[in-house]
C-alpha positions in Angstrom: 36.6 198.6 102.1 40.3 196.9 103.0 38.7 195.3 105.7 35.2 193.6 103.5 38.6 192.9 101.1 40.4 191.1 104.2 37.6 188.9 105.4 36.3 188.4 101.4 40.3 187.5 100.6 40.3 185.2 104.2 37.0 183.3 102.9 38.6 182.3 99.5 41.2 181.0 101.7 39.6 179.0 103.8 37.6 177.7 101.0 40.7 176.1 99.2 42.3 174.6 102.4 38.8 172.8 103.1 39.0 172.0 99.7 42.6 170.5 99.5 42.4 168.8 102.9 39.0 167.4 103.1 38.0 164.7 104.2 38.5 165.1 107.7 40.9 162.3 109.6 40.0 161.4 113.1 43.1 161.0 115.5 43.5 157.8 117.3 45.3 156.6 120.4 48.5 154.2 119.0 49.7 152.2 121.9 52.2 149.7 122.1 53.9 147.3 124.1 55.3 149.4 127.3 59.5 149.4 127.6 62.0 150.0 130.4 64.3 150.3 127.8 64.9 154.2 129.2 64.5 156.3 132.1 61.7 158.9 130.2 58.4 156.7 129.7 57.7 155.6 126.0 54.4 157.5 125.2 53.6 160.6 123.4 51.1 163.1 124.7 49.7 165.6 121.9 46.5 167.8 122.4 44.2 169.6 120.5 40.4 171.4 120.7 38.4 168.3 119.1 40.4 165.0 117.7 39.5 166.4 113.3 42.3 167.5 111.4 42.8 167.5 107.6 43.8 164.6 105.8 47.2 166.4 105.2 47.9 166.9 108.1 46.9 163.4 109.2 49.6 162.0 106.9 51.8 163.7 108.2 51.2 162.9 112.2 51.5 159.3 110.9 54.6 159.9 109.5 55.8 161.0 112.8 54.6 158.2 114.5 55.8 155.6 111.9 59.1 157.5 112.6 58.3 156.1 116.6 57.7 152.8 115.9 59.1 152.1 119.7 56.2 155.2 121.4 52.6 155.3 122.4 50.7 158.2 121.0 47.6 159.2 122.9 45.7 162.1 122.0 43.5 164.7 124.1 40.6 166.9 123.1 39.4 169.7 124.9 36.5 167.5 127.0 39.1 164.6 128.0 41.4 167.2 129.1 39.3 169.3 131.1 38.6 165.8 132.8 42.2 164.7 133.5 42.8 168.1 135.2 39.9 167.8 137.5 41.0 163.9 138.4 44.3 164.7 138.6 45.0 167.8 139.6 42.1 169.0 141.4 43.8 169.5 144.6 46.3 172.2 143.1 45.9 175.5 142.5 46.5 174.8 138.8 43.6 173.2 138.1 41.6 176.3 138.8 43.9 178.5 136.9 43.4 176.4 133.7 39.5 176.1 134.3 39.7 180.0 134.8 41.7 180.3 131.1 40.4 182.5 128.0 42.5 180.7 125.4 43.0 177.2 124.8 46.6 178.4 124.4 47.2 178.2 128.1 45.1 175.2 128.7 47.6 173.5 126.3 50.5 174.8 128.4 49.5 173.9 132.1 48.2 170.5 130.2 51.8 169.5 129.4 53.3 170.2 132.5 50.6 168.8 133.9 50.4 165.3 132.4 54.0 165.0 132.3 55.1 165.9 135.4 52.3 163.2 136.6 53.3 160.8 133.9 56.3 161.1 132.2 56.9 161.0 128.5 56.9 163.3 125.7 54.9 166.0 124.7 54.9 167.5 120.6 52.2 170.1 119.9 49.7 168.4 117.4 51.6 171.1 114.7 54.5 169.3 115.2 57.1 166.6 115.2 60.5 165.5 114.7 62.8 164.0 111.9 64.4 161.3 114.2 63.3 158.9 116.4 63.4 160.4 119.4 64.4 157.5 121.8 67.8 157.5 119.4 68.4 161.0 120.6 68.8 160.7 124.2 70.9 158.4 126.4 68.5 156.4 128.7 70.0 157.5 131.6 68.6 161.2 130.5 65.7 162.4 133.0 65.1 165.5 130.4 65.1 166.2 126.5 65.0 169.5 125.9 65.9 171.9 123.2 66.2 175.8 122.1 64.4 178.5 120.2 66.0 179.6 117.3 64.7 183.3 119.2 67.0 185.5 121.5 66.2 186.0 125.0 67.4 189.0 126.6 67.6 187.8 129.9 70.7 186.3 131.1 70.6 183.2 133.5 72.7 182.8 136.4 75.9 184.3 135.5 77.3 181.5 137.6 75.6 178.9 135.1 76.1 180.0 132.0 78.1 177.0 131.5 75.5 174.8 132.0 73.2 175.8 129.3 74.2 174.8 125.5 72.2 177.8 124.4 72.4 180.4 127.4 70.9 183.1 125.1 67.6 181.4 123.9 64.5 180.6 125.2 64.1 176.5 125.9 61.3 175.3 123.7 58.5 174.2 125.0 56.1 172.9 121.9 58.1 169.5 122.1 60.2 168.1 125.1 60.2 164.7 127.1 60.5 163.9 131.1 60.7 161.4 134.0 57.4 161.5 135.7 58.0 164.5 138.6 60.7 166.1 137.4 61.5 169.8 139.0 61.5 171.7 136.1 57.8 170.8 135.3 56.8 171.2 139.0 58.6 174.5 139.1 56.7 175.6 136.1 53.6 174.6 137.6 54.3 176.1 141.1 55.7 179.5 139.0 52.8 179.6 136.9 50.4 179.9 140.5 52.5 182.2 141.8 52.1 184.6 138.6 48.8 184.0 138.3 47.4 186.9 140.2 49.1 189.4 138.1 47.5 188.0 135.0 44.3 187.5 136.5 41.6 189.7 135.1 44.0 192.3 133.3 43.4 193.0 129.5 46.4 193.1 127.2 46.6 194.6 123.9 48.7 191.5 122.6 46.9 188.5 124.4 50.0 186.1 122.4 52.6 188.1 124.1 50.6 187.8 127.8 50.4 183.8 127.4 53.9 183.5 125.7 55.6 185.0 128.9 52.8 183.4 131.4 52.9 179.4 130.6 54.8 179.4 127.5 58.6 179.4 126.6 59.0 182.6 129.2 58.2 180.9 132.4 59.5 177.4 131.0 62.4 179.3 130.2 62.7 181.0 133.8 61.8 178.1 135.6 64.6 175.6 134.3 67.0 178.1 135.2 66.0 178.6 138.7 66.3 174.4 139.1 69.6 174.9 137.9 70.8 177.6 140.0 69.7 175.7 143.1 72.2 172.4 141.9 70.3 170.4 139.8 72.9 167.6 138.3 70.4 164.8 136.6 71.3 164.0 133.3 69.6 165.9 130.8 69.6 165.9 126.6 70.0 169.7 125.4 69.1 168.9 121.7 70.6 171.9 120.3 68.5 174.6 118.6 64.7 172.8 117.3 65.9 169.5 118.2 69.3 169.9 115.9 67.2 171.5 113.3 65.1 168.3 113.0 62.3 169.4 114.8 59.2 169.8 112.2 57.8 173.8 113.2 54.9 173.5 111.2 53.7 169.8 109.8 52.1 170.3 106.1 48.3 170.4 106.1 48.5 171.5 109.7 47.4 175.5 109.1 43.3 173.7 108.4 42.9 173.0 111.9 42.1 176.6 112.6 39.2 175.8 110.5 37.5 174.6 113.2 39.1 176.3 115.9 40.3 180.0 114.9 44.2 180.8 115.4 44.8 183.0 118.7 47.3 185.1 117.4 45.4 187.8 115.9 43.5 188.4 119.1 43.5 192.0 120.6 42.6 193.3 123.9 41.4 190.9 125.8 42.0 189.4 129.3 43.4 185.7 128.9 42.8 184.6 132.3 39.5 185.6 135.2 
């Protein structure tokens, strides 16, 4: 009975978000006139299953670009990035280990090391944004902008870096960040990612969120940046404090309708995230 309750209650709401958010907005590529104003190239890269989202939440991704009146905004669905990976990365073992994913959760990871480290630029999951511009928050000399988790992470780095890091006891967030095209902490994510891959492959874990969070997400972001860092890496980098100086956007409005049309991963059980 709870559980015909659950899915009755989960119907109801999914009727009233279609209902508040309809009509669908298709997403757009914005480009604009390129810069060597900096050192990090000006284009955003944000990805999602198909290019639909509620009109809500398609105010709101304007508002973050009209924020950005200086960045490109070019957006991926699942088909276009399945195809950049082939064209682009085909040669590396990566490109196999995101064809081989369960969840488009790690294809959105390996895709924005992937595009980056080839590209350079910005990434911001299609959930997200920022307050400020983000070209004002970064000196143009940086090769990196990064920033925290407001979570703990019980690992330590290098006791002989501690100094480096702003935020030595937090995990360095991943769902928004920008880079200089090949920069090692995205090809040491990549390369870490392979090398972990065959203790992922084919297992089943009772909390599939945890498995990819610790696989390609803030975990082995986290763990990789510090390993560049232990080996002496001195390029400039922004360390925007904790979500971007608490003016990163977590969760845009209107953005929760997406899993309309593609169902949130979170509540997934048991499964194996990766053949």
């Amino acid at each position: 009975m709870l559980r015909l309750l659950t899915r009755l209650n989960n119907r109801r709401i999914q009727r009233k978000i279609a209902r508040q958010e309809l009509p669908w907005q298709t997403l757009k590529n914005v480009e604009r006139p390129p810069s060597d104003s900096q050192l990090i190239p000006k284009s955003v890269y944000q990805t999602w299953e198909n290019k639909f989202v509620g009109k809500n939440h398609f105010n709101s991704i304007q508002d973050f670009i009209s924020i950005n009146p200086d960045l490109s905004f070019f957006y991926l669905d699942k088909d276009e990035r399945d195809i950049y990976m082939k064209e682009y990365w085909g040669h590396h073992e990566i490109s196999e280990i995101y064809s081989r994913s369960k969840f488009g959760q790690i294809k959105a990871d390996i895709f924005r090391y992937c595009i980056l480290a080839e590209r350079g630029g910005y990434y911001f999951d299609i959930s997200k944004g920022c307050k400020v511009q983000l070209s004002k928050i970064h000196s143009p000399n940086d090769t990196a902008l990064i920033t925290y988790e407001n979570t703990f992470c019980g690992i330590l780095p290098d006791l002989n870096n501690l100094d480096y890091f702003i935020h030595p006891y937090r995990y360095i967030q991943q769902w928004g960040f920008g880079f200089t095209q090949n920069h090692p902490f995205l090809l040491r994510t990549i390369d870490n990612i392979s090398q972990a891959y065959p203790f992922f492959k084919g297992k089943i874990f009772q909390s599939p969120k945890e498995a990819i969070l610790s696989f390609t997400g803030p975990g082995m972001f986290t763990k990789s940046i510090r390993e560049v860092v232990k080996e002496g890496f001195s390029s400039p980098i922004c360390q925007n404090g904790i979500n971007f100086d608490w003016q990163g956007i977590f969760i845009m409005p209107g953005s929760h309708a997406r899993y309309l049309t593609h169902p949130d991963y979170s509540d997934r059980k048991n499964e194996v995230i990766i053949d």
